[in-house]
C-alpha positions in Angstrom: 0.0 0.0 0.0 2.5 2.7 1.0 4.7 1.2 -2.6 1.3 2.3 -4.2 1.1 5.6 -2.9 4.8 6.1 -3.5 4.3 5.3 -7.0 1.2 7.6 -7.7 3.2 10.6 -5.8 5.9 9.9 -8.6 3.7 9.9 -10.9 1.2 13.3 -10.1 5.0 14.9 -9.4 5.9 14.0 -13.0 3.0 14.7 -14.7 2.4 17.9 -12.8 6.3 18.8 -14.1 4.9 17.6 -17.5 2.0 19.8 -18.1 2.4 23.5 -18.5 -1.1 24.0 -16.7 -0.7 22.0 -13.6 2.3 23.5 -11.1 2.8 21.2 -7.7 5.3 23.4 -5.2 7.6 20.2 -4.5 7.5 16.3 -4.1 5.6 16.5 0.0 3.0 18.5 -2.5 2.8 14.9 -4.5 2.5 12.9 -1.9 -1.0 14.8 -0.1 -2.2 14.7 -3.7 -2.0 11.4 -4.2 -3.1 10.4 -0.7 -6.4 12.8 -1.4 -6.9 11.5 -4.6 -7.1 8.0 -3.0 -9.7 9.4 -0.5 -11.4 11.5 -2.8 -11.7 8.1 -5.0 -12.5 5.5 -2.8 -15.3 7.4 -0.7 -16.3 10.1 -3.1 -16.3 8.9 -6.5 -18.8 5.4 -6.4 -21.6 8.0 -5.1 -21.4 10.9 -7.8 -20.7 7.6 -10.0 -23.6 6.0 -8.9 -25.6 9.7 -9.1 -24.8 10.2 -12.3 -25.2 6.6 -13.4 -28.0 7.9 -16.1 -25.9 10.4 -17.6 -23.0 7.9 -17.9 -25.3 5.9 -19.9 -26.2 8.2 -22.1 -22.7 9.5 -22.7 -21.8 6.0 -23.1 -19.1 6.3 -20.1 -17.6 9.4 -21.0 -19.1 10.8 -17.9 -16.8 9.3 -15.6 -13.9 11.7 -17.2 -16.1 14.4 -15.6 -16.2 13.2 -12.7 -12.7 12.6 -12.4 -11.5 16.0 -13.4 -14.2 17.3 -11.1 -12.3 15.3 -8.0 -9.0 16.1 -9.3 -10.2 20.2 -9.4 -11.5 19.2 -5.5 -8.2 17.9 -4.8 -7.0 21.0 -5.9 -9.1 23.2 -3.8 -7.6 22.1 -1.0 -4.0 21.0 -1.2 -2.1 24.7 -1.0 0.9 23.4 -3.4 -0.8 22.1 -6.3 -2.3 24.4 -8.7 -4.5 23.6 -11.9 -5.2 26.4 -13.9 -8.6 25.2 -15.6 -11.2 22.1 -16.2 -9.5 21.3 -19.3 -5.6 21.0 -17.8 -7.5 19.1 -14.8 -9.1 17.0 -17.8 -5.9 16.2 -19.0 -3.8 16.1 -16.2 -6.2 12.8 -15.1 -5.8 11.1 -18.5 -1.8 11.8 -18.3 -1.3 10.4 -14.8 -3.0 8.2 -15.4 -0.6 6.5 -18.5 2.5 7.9 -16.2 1.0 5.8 -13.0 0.1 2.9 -15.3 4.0 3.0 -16.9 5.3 3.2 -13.2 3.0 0.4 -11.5 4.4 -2.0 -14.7 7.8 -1.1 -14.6 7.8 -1.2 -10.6 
């Protein structure tokens, strides 16, 4: 678990250093974010998942990218040293950690 959150703090600090749009102050930064974004996922997410179940249908999944940059936007709100300077960076930012976390986790 702690190799887990290790690996997503790499991986938010890289993609953060990646993207012009997303600044993170240093690595501590990395690791809150990554340790909210677990949170945020496990306790937040199902219900606005489950909420917006209809939608999701409709959209034919797509919703759940919403929902994701909407949690990485909370995320955020309240860490001080990690900055995302609109929806669209937040938006990409999730889609790029994601590949980064997916190399690291394979890799590692």
């Amino acid at each position: 678990m702690i190799w887990a959150w290790l690996l997503n703090s790499v991986a938010v600090f890289a993609t953060a250093k990646i993207l012009p749009g997303v600044e993170i102050k240093n690595f501590w930064s990395a690791i809150v974010v990554a340790a909210l974004l677990a949170i945020v996922n496990t306790f937040l997410t199902p219900i606005l998942q489950f909420i917006a179940l209809p939608v999701s249908i409709l959209t034919l999944g797509l919703f759940a990218l919403v929902i994701n940059t909407l949690m990485i936007m909370l995320v955020d709100a309240l860490v001080e040293g990690f900055k995302i300077k609109n929806f669209w960076w937040a938006l990409v930012f999730g889609i790029v950690m994601s590949l980064v976390s997916g190399i690291l986790f394979r890799v590692f």
